[in-house]
C-alpha positions in Angstrom: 165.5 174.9 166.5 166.1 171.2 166.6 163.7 170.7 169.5 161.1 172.5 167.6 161.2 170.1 164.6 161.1 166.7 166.9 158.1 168.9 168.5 156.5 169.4 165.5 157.1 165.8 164.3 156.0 164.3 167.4 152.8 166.2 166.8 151.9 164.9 163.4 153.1 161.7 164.2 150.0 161.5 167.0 147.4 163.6 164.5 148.1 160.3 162.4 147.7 158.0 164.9 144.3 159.8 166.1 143.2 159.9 162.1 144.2 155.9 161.6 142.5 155.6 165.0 139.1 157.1 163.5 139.2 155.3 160.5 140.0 152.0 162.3 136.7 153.0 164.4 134.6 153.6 161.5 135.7 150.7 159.4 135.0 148.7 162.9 131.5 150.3 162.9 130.7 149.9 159.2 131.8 146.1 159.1 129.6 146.0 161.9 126.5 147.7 160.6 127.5 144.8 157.3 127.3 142.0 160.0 124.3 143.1 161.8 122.2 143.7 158.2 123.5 140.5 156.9 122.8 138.7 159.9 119.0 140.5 159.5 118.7 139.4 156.5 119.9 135.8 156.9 117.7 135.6 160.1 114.7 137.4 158.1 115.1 134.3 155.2 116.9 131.9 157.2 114.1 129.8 157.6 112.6 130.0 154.7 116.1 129.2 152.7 117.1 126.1 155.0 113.7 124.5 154.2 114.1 125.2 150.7 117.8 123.9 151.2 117.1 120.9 152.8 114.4 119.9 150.3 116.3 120.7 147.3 113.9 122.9 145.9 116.4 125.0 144.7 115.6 128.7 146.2 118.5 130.3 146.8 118.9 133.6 149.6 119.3 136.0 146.4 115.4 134.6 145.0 114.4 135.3 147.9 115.3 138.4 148.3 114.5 139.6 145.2 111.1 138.3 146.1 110.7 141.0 148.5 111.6 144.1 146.2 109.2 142.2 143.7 106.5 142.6 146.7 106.0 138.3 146.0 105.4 136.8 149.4 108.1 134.0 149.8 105.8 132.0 152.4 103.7 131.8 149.5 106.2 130.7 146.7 108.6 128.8 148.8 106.3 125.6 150.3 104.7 125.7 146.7 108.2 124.9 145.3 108.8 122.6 148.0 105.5 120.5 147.8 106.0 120.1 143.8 109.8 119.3 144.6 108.6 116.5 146.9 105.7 115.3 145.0 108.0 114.7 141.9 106.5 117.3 139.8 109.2 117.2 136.7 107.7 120.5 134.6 110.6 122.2 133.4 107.9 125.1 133.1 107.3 125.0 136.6 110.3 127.2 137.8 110.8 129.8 141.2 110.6 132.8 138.5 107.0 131.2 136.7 105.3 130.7 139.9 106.1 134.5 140.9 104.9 135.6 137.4 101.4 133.5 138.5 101.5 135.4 141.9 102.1 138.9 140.7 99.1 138.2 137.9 96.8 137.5 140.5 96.7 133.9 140.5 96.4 131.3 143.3 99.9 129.5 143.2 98.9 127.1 146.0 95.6 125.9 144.2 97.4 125.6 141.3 100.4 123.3 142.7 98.0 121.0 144.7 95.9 120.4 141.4 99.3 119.7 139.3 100.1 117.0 142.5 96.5 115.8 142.1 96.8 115.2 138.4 100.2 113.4 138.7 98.6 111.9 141.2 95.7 110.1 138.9 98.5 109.2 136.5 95.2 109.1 133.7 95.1 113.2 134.0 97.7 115.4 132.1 97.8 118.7 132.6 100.9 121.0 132.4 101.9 123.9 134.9 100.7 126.4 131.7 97.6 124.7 131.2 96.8 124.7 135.1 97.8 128.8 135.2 95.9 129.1 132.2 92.6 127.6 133.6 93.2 129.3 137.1 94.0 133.0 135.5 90.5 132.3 133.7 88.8 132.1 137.0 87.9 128.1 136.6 89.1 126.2 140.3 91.5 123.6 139.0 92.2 121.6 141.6 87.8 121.1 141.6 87.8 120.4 138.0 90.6 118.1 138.2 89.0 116.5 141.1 85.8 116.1 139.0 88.3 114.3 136.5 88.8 111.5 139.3 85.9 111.5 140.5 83.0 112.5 138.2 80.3 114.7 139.1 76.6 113.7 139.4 74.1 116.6 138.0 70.1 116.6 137.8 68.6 117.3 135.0 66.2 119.3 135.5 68.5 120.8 138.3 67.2 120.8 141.7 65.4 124.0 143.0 64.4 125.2 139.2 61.0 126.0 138.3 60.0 122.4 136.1 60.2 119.4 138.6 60.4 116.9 135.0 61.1 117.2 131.9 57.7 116.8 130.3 57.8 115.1 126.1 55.2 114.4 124.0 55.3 110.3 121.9 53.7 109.9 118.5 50.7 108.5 120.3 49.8 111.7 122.1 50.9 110.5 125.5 52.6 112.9 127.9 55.7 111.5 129.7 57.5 112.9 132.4 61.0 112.3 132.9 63.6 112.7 135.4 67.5 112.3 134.4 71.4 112.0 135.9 74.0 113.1 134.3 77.4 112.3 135.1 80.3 114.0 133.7 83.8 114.8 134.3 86.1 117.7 133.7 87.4 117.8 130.3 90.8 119.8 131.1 91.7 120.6 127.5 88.3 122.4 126.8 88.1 123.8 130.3 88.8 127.0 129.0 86.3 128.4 126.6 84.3 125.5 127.1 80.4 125.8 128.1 79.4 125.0 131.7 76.8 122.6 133.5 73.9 124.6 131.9 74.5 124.3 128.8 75.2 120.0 129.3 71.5 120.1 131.5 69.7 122.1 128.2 71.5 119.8 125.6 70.3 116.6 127.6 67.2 118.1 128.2 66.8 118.8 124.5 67.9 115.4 123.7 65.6 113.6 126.0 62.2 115.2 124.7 63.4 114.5 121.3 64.1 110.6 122.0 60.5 110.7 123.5 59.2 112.7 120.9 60.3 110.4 117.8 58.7 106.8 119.8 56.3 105.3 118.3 54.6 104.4 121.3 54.8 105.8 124.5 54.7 102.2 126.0 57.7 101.2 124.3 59.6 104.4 126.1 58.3 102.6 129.6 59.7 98.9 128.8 62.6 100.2 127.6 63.8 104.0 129.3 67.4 103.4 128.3 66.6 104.0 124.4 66.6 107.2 125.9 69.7 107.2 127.3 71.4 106.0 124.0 69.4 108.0 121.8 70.8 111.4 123.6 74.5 109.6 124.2 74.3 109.3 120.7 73.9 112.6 119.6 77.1 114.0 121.3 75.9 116.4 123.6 79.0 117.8 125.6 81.0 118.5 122.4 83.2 122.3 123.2 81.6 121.7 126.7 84.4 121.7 129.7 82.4 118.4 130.6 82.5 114.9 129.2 79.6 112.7 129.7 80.3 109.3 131.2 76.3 108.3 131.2 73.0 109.5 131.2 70.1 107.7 133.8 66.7 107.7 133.8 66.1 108.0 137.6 62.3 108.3 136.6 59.6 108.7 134.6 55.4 108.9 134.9 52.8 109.0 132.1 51.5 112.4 132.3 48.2 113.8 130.6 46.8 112.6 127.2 48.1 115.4 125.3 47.0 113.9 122.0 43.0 113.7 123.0 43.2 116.7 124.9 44.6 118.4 121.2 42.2 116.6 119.0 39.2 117.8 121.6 40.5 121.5 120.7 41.0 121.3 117.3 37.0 119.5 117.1 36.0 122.4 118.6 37.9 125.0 116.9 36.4 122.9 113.6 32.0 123.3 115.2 33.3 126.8 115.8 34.5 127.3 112.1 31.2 125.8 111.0 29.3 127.1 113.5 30.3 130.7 111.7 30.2 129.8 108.1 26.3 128.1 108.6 25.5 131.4 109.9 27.2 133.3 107.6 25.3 131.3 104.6 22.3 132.2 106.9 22.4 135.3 107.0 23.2 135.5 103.3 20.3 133.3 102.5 18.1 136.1 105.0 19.7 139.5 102.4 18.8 137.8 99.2 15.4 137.3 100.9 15.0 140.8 101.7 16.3 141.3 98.8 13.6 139.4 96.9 10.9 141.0 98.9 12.2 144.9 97.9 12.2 143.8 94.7 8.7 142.0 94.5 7.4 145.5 96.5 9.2 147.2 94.3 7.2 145.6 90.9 4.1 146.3 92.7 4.9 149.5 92.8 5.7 150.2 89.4 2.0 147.8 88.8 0.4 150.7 90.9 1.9 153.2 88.7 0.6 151.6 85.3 -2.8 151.0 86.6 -2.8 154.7 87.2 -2.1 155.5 83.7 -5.1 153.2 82.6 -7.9 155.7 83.1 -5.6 158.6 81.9 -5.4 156.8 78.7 -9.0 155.6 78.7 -10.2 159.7 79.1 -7.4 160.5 76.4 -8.7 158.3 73.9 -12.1 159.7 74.9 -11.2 163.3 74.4 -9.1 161.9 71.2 -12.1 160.4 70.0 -10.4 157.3 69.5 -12.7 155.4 72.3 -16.7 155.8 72.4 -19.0 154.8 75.4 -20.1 151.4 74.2 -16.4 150.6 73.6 -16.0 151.8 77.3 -18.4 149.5 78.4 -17.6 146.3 76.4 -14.2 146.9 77.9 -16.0 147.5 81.6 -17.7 144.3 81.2 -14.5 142.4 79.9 -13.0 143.5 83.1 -15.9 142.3 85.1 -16.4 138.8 83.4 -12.5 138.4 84.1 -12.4 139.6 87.7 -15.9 137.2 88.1 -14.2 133.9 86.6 -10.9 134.6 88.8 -13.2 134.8 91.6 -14.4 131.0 91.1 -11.4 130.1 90.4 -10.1 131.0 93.8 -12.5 129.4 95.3 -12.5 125.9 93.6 -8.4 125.7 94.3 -7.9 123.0 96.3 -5.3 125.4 98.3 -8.2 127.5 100.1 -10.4 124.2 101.3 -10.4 124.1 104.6 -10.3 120.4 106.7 -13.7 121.6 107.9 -15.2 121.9 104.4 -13.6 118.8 103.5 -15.2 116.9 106.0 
């Protein structure tokens, strides 16, 4: 009996031993499988997280991998950090967690760190890490516009490869003139955003240059002195809520066109012959009716003549039948009629009207 309990003892005593054996073996192979995903991980980051060590930009092995559960590439984030960290970018803004918010809205985090180092760079150019996100999210290149800031852009005006080779204006005088301008701006960075682009600065100068021509006196005075164009349009204010500020307007050149003036005063001559032209015939033609008119009327009195002559020997047979006329009344009145028709007769022919130069001679 007493050899069967130190058998049985001896038996759980090595079930024990085999039990802390397996969990010794599976606690071996679980800190293992730690070490060997730790070590992953490091080596996966590891040199990504020494740069950003060493540089002191401040990304620590945790940002960085919560920047792959955020899907955020950290070879895109991490030398962004580090080039404003070394540039001395001081935006408190400007922080690990804000330039993944930029990446995961689409925006261009590189662009946007080597225009901030660009503008710090000028030291005459501010512009903050939210105004730079704000001008890239828009779809504007910041690092070009700050660029154009430092070094200002030249535009033609007209543009180059548009239909008009010149801007063509009209002076006082009726002289055509044909100018061709440069403008050069640079980036305003505050009105970048909602601010109108180079086509609306080229129609504004444009508009501004054929009114400066268009108000001189003299188109002569416009040759001796082009820059009265120039301050005339600088004058007016043309790049106001524009993403562009004018530095200067040149006149790189100008020609004397047509004589616009003439040419007008030619037309409206013509027009005016054609205007008479119509209204002489017009009183012509009236003149022509009331003729026509005259002679239906004069046709129209014979007539009615013809028509009381008839009645004449009605009457005269009336008054016969009446008793009211005898024959020698009849032929007193006959030779009345004869005696009148004979002296209008000679009078016809003594008017000085029917002598003919023959007879005269």
């Amino acid at each position: 009996m007493l050899s069967l309990q130190i058998a049985v003892l001896a038996q759980n005593q090595a079930d024990a031993a085999d039990i802390w054996r397996i969990v010794t073996i599976a606690g071996i192979l679980a800190g293992l499988f730690f070490v060997i995903v730790v070590l992953g991980i490091f080596a996966s980051y590891f040199r990504w997280w020494i740069q950003s060590f060493l540089t002191g930009a401040g990304v620590s092995i945790f940002d960085l991998v919560g920047m792959t559960f955020r899907k955020v590439k950290p070879g895109v984030i991490v030398p962004c950090k580090i080039m404003a960290v070394q540039a001395g970018l001081n935006d408190p803004e400007m922080t690990t967690k804000a330039l993944e918010a930029h990446y995961m809205a689409g925006g261009n985090v590189p662009l946007v760190v080597r225009s901030l180092i660009a503008a710090n760079k000028a030291k005459t150019i501010r512009l903050s890490f939210r105004e730079a996100t704000a001008i890239d999210l828009a779809g504007r290149d910041v690092l070009k516009a700050v660029q154009t800031s430092v070094y200002p852009q030249v535009i033609d005006c007209p543009p180059r490869g548009s239909g008009p080779k010149s801007l063509d204006a009209v002076a006082k005088d009726g002289i055509q003139l044909k100018v061709k301008a440069r403008v050069t701006v640079r980036s305003n960075l505050q009105q970048l955003i909602g601010g109108a682009t180079e086509e609306t600065i080229i129609a504004r100068v444009g508009e501004g240059i054929v009114s400066a021509i268009g108000s001189a006196q003299d188109h002569k005075a416009v040759l001796a002195n082009p820059d009265m164009i120039s301050k005339a349009v600088l004058a007016r204010r043309l790049d106001s809520q524009t993403a562009f500020e004018i530095v200067s307007i040149d006149i790189a050149d100008i020609d004397v066109g047509e004589n616009i003036g003439a040419r007008l005063k030619a037309d409206q001559a013509e027009a005016d012959t054609r205007v008479a032209r119509a209204r002489a015939e017009g009183r012509r033609a009236m003149a022509v009716a009331q003729e026509r008119e005259k002679e239906a009327s004069i046709q129209e009195s014979r007539a009615k003549l013809v028509d009381a002559e008839a009645e004449v020997p009605r009457a005269i047979a009336e008054s016969f039948r009446s008793g009211k006329l005898g024959v020698l009344d009849y032929y007193k009145l006959r030779n009345i009629d004869a005696d009148t028709s004979m002296r209008k007769s000679v009078a016809d022919a003594s008017s000085p009207s029917n002598d003919s130069p023959v007879a005269g001679a």
